[in-house]
C-alpha positions in Angstrom: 0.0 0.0 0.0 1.6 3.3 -1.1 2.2 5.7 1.7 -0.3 9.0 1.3 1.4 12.4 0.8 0.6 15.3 3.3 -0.7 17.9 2.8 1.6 21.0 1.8 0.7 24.4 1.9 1.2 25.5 -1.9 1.6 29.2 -1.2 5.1 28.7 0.7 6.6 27.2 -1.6 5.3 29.1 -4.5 8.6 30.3 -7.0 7.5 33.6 -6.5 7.8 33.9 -2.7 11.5 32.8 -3.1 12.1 36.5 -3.8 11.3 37.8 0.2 14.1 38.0 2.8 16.7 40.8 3.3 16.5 43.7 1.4 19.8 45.1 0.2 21.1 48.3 -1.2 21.0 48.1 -5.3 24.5 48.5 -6.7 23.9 52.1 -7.9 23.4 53.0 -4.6 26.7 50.9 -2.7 28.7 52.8 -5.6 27.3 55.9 -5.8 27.9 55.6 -1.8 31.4 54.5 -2.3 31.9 57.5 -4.6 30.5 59.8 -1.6 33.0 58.3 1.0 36.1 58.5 -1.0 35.3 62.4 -1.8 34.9 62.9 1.7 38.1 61.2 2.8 39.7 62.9 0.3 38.6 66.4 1.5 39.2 65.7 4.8 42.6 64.8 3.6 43.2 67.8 1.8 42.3 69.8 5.6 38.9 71.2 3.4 35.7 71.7 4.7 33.1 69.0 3.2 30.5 71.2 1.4 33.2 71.6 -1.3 33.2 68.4 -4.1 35.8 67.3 -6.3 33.2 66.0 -8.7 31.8 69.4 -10.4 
């Protein structure tokens, strides 16, 4: 006699619920961040106050 299947709840495993969990920073925004820190360093650096940018 076969053994019977349970019973699984089709919405959990559904493909499109694989897309939940953490949500991350998109790449333009890690670079454009990246690009913000390094300007900052840099003007610090330079002994400059940080409301002057290198990137005009």
């Amino acid at each position: 006699m076969p053994k019977k299947q349970e019973r699984r709840n089709g919405h959990a495993f559904h493909p499109i619920m694989s897309k939940g969990g953490v949500h991350e920073k998109t790449e333009k925004a890690k670079r454009k961040a990246a690009k913000h820190e390094m300007n900052r360093k840099v003007q610090e650096w330079l002994g400059r106050s940080s409301s002057i940018s290198l990137a005009a």
